[in-house]
The first five atom37 places (N, CA, C, CB, O) and aatype in JSON, in Angstrom:
{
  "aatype": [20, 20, 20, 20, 20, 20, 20, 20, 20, 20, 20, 20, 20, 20, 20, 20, 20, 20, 20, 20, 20, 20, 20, 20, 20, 20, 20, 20, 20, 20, 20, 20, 20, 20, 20, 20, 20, 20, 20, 20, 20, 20, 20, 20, 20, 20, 20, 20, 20, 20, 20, 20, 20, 20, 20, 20, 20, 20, 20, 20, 20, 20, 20, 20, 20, 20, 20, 20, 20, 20, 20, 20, 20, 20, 20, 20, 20, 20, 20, 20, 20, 20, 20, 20, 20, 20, 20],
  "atom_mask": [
    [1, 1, 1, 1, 1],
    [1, 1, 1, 1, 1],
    [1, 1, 1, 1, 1],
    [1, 1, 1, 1, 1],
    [1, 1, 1, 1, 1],
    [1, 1, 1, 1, 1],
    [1, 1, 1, 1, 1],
    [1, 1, 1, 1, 1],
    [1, 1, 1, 1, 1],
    [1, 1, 1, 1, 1],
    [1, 1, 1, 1, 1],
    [1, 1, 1, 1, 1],
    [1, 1, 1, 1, 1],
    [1, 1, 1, 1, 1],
    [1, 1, 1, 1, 1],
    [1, 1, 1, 1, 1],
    [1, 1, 1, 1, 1],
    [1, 1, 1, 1, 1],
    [1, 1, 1, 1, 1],
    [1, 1, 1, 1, 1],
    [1, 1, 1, 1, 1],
    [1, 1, 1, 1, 1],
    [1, 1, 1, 1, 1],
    [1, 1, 1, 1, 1],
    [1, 1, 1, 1, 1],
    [1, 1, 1, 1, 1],
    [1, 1, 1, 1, 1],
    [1, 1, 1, 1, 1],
    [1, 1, 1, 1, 1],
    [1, 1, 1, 1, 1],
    [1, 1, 1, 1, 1],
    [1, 1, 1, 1, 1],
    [1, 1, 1, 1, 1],
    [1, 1, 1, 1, 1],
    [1, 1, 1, 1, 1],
    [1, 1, 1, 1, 1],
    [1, 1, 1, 1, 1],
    [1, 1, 1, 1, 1],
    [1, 1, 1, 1, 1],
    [1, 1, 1, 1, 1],
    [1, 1, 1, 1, 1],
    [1, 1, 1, 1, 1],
    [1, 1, 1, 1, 1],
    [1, 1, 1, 1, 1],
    [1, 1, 1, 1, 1],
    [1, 1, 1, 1, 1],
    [1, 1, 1, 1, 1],
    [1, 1, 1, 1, 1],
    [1, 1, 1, 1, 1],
    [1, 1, 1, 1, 1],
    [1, 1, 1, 1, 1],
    [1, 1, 1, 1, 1],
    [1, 1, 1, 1, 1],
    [1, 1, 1, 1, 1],
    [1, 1, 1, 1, 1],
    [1, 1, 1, 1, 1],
    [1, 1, 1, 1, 1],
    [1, 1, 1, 1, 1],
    [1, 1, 1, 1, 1],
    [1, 1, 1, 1, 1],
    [1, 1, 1, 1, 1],
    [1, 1, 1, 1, 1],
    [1, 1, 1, 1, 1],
    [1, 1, 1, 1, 1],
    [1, 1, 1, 1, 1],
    [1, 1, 1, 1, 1],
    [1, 1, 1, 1, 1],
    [1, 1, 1, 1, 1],
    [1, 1, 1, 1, 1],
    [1, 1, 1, 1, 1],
    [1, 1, 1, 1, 1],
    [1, 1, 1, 1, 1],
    [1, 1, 1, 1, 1],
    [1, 1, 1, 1, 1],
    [1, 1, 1, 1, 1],
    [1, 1, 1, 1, 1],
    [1, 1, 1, 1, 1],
    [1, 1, 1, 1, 1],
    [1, 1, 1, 1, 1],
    [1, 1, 1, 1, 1],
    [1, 1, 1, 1, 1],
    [1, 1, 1, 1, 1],
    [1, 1, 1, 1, 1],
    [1, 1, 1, 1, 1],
    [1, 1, 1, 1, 1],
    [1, 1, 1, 1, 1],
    [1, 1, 1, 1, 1]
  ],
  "atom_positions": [
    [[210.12, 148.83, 40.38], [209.93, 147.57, 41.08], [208.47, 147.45, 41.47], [210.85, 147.47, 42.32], [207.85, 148.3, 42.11]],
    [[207.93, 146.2, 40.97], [206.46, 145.68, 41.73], [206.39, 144.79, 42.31], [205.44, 145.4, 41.11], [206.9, 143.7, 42.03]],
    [[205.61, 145.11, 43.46], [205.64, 143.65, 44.07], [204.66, 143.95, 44.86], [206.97, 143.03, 44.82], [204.52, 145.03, 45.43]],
    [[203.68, 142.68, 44.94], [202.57, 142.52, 45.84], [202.73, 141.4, 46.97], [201.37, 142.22, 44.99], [203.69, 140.69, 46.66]],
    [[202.14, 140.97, 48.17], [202.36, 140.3, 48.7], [201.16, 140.01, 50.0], [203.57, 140.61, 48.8], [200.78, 141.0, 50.63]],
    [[200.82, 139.15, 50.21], [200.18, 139.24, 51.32], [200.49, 139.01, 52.88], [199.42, 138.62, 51.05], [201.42, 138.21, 52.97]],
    [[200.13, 139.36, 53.89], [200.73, 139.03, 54.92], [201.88, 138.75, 55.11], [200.31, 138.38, 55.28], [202.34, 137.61, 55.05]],
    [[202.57, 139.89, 55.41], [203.71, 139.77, 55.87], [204.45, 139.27, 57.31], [203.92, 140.74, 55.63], [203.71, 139.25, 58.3]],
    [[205.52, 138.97, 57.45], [205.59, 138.34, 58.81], [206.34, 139.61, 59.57], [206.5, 136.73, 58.85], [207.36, 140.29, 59.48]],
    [[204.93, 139.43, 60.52], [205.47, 140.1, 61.84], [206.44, 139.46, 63.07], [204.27, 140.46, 62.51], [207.39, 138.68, 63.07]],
    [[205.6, 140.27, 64.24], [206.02, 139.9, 65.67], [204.69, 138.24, 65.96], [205.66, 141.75, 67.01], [203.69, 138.23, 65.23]],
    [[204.81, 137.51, 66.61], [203.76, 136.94, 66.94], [203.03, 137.18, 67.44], [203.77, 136.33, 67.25], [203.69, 137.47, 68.44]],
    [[201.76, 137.43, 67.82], [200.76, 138.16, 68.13], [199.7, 139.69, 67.93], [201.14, 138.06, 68.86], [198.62, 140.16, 68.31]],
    [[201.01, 140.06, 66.97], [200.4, 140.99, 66.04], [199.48, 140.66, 65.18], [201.2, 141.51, 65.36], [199.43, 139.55, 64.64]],
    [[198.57, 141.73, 64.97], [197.42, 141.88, 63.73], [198.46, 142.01, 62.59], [196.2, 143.41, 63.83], [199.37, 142.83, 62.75]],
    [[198.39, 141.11, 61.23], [199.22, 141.34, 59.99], [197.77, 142.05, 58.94], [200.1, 139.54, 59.31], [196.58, 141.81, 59.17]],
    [[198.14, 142.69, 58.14], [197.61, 143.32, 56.94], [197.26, 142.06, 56.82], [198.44, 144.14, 55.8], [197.74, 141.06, 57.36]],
    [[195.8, 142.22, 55.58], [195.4, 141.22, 54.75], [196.17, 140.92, 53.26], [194.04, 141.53, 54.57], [196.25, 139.93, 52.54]],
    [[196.68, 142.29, 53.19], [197.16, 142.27, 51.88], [197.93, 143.64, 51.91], [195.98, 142.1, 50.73], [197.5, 144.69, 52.4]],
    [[199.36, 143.43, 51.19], [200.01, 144.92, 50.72], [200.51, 145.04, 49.37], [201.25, 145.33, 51.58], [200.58, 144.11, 48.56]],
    [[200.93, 146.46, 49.13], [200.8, 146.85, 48.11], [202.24, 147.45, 47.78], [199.67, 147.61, 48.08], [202.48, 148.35, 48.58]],
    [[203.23, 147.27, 46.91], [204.44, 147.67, 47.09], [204.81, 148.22, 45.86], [205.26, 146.69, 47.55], [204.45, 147.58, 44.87]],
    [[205.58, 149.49, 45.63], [206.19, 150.33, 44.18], [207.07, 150.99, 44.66], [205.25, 151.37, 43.29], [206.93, 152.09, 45.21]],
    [[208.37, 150.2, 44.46], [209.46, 150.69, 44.95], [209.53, 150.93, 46.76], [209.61, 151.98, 44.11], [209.37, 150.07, 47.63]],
    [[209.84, 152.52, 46.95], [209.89, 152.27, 48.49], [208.57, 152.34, 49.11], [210.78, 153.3, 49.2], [208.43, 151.58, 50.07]],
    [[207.7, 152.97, 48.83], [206.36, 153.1, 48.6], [205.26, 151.97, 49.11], [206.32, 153.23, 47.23], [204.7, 151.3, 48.24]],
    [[205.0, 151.79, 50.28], [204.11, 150.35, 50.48], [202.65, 150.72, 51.3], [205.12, 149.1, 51.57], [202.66, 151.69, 52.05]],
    [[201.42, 149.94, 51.15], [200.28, 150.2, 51.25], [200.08, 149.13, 52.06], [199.55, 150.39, 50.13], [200.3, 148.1, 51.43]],
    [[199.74, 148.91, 53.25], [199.09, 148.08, 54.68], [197.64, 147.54, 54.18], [198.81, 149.31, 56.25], [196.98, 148.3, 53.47]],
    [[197.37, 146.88, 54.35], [195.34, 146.76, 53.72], [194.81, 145.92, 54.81], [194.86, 145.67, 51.83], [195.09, 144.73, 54.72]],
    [[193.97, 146.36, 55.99], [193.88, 145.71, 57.08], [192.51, 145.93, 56.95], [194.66, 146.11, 58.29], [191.86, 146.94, 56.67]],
    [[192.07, 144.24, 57.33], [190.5, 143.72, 57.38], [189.9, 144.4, 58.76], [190.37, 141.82, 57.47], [190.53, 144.42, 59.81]],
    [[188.64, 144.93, 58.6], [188.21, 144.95, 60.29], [186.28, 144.37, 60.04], [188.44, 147.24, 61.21], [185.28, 144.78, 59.46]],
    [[186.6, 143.44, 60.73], [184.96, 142.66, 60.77], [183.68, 143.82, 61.03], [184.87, 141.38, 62.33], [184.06, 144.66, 61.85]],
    [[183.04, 143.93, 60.82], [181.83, 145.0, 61.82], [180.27, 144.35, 61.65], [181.7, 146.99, 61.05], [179.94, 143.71, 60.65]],
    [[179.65, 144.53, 62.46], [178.52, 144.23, 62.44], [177.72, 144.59, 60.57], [177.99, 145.08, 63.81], [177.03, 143.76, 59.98]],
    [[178.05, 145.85, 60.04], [177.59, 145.71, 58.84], [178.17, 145.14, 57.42], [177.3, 146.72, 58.73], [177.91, 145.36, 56.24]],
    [[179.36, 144.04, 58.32], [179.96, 143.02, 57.52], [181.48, 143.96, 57.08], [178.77, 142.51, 56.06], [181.73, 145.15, 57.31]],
    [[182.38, 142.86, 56.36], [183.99, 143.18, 56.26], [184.19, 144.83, 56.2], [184.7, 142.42, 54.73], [183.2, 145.47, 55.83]],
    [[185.39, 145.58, 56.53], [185.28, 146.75, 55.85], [186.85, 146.91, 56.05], [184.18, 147.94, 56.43], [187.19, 146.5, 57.16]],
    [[187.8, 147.37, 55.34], [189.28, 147.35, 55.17], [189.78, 148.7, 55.27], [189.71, 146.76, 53.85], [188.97, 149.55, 54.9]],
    [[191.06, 149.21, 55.73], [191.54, 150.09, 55.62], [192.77, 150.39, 55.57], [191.16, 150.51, 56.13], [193.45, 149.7, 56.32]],
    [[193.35, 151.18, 54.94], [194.86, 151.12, 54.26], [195.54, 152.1, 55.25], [194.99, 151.69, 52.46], [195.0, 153.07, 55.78]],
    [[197.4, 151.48, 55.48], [197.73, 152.68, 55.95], [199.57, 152.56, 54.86], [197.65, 152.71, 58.11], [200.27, 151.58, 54.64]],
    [[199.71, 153.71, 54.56], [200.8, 153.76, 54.04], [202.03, 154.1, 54.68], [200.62, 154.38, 53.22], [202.12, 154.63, 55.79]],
    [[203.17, 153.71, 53.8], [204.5, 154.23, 54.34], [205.59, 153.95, 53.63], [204.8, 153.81, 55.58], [205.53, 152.96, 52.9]],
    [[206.7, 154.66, 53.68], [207.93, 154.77, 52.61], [208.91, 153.85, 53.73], [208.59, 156.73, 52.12], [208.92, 153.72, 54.96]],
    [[209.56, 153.41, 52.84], [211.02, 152.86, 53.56], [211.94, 153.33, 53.41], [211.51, 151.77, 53.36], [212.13, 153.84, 52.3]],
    [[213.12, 153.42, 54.59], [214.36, 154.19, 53.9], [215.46, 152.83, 54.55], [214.72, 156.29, 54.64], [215.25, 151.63, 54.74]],
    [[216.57, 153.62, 54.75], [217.62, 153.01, 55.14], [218.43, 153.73, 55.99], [218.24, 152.6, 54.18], [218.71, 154.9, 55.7]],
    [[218.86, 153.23, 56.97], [218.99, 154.62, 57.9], [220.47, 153.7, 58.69], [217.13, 155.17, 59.27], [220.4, 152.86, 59.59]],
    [[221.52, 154.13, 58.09], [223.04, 152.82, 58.31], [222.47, 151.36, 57.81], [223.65, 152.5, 60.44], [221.82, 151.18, 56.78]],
    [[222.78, 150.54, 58.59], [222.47, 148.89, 58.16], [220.9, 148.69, 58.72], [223.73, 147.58, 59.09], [220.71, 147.48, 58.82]],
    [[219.96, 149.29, 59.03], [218.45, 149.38, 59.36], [217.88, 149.56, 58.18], [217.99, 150.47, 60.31], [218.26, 150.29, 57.26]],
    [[216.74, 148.73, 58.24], [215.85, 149.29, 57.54], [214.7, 149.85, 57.93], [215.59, 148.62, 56.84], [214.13, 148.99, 58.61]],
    [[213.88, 151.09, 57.87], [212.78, 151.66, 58.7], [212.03, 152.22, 57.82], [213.12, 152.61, 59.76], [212.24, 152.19, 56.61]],
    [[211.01, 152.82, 58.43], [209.95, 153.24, 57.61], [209.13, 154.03, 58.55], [209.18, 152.09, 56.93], [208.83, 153.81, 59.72]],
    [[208.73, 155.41, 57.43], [207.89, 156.79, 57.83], [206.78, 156.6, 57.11], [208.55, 158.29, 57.45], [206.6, 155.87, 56.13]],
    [[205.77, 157.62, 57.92], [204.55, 158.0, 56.9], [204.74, 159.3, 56.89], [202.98, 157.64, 57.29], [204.06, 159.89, 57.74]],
    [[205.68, 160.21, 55.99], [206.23, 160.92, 55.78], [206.67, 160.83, 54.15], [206.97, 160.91, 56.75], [207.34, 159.84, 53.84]],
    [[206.28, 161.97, 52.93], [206.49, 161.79, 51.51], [206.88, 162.51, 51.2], [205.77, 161.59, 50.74], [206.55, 163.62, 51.61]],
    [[207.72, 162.35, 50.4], [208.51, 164.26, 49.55], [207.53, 164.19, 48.45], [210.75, 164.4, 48.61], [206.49, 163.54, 48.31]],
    [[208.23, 165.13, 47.62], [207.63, 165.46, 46.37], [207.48, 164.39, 45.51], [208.33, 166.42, 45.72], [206.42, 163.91, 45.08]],
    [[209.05, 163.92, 45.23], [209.07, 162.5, 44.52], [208.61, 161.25, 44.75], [210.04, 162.18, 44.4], [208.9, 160.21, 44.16]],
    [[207.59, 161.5, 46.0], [207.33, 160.35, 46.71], [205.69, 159.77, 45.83], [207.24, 160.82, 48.61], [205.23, 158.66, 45.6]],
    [[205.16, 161.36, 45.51], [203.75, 161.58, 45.5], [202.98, 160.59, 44.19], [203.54, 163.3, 45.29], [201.92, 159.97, 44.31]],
    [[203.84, 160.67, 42.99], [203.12, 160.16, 42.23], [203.0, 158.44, 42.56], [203.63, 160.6, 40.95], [202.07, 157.79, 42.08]],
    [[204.04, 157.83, 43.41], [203.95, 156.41, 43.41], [203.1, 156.31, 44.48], [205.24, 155.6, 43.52], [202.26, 155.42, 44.59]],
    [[203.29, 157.26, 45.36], [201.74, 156.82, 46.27], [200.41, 156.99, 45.96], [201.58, 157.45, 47.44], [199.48, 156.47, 46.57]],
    [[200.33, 157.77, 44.96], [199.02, 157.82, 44.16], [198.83, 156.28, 43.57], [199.1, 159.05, 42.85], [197.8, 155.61, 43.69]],
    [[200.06, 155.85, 42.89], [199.66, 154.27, 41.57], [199.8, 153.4, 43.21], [201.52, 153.56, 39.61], [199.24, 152.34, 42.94]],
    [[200.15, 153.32, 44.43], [199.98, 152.5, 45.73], [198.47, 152.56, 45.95], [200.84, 153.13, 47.08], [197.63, 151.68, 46.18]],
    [[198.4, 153.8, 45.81], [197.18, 153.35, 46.44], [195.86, 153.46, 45.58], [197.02, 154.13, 47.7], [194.73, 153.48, 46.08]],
    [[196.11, 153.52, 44.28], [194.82, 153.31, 43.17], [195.2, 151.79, 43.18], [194.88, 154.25, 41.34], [194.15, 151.14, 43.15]],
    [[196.42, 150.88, 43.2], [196.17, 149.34, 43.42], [195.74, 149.08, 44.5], [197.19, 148.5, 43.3], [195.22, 147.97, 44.46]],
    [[195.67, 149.67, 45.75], [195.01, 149.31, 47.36], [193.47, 149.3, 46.95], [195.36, 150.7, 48.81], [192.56, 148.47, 47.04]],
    [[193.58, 150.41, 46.54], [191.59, 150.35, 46.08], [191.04, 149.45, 45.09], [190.97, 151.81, 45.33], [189.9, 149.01, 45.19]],
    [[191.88, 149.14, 44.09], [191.54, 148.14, 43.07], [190.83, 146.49, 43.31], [192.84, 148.0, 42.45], [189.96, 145.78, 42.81]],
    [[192.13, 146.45, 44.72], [192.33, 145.05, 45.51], [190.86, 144.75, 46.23], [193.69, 145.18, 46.81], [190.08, 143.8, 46.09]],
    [[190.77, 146.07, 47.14], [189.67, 146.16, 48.2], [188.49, 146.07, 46.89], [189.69, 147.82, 49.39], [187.62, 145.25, 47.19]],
    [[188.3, 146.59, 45.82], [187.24, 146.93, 44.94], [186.95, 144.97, 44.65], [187.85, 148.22, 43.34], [185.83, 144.56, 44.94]],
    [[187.74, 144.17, 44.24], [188.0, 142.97, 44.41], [187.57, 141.94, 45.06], [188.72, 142.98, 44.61], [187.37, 140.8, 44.64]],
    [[187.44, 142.41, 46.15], [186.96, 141.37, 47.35], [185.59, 141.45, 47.34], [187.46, 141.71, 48.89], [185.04, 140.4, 47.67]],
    [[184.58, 142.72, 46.94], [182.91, 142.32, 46.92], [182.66, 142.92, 48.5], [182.46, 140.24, 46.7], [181.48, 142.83, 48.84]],
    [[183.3, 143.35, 49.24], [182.79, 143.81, 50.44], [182.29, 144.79, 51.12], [183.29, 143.69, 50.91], [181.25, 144.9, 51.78]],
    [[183.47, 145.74, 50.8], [183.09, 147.02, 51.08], [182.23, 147.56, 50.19], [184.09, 147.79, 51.21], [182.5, 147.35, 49.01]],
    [[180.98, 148.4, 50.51], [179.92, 148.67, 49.67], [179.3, 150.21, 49.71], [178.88, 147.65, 50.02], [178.36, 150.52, 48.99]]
  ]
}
């Protein structure tokens, strides 16, 4: 499964990602932060599970977890590589 998406909906008043990154359970956060030496982004990852009728999510990976967070987050960098900002 692929799927990209931007801004997802939160709580109201929350900071949302600029952009995420999704492969299977596998998802990549991509959050803008302004700075005086102009844009600079940073990713935070995490798996989803299912835990009864919940759905939740760790930053916690098994073994089988590893290679899709590697292809998560070579597209997180691809994205950020994209934008012209970070330098």
């Amino acid at each position: 499964m692929l799927a990209t998406a931007t801004a997802p909906e939160n709580a109201p008043g929350r900071q949302r990602p600029v952009h995420e990154v999704r492969l299977g359970a596998i998802k990549a956060a991509i959050w803008r932060n302004d700075t005086a030496a102009g844009p600079r982004h940073n990713v935070t990852f995490s798996r989803l599970f299912r835990d009864a009728e919940q759905w939740r999510s760790t930053e916690s990976f098994g073994r089988d977890d590893l290679l899709l967070l590697a292809k998560v987050a070579d597209q997180a960098h691809s994205w950020i590589l994209a934008q012209g900002h970070d330098q």
